[in-house]
C-alpha positions in Angstrom: 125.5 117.8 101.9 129.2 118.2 100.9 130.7 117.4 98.1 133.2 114.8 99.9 129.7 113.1 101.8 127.6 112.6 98.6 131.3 111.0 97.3 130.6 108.5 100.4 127.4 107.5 99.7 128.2 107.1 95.9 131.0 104.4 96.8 129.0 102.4 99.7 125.8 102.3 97.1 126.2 99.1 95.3 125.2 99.0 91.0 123.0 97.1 90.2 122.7 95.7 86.7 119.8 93.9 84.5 120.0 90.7 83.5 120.9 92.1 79.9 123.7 94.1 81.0 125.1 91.2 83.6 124.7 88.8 80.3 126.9 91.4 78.1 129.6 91.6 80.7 129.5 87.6 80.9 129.3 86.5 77.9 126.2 84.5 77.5 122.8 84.6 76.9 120.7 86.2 78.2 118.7 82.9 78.8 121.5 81.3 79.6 121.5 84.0 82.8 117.7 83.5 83.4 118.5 79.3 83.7 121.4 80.3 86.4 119.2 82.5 88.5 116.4 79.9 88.3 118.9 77.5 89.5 119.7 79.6 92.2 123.4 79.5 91.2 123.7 83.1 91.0 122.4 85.9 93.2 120.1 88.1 92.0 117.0 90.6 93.5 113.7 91.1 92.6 112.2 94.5 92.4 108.9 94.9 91.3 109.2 93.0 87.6 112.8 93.5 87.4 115.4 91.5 88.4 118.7 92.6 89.0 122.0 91.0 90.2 125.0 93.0 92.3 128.0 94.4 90.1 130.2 92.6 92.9 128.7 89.3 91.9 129.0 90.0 88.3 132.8 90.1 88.8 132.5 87.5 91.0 131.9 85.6 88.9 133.7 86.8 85.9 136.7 86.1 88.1 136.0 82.8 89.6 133.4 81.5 87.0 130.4 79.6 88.0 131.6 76.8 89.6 132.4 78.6 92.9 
C-alpha cells in the first residue's frame, strides 16, 4: 500500500472517543454524558463494554450545543 492510499484510509476512518475523553472536550461530567446517552440525546456505539461516541458528533455538538 502507498503512502498516499494509507493517507486515504486514515481521513475516511472516523475517531472515536470514550465517554471520558468526549466529557473533557465538552465540558461536563462524565455522568452528566452517561444521562445524555441514556436519553438518547446524543449518539454513541457500543462495542463490547465500551461505549464510544463519533469525533463528528462531539463537535457537533460543541458547535451547536445539545439542543439541536
Amino acid at each position: 500500500m502507498s503512502t498516499i492510499e494509507s493517507e486515504k484510509i486514515k481521513d475516511q476512518m472516523e475517531r472515536l472517543l470514550s465517554v471520558s475523553e468526549a466529557a473533557d472536550r465538552l465540558g461536563v461530567s462524565i455522568y452528566f454524558l452517561y444521562r445524555q446517552l441514556e436519553s438518547g440525546k446524543i449518539k454513541s456505539v457500543k462495542i463490547g463494554k465500551r461505549r464510544l461516541l463519533r469525533w463528528s458528533d462531539v463537535r457537533e455538538i460543541i458547535q451547536f450545543g445539545l439542543e439541536r
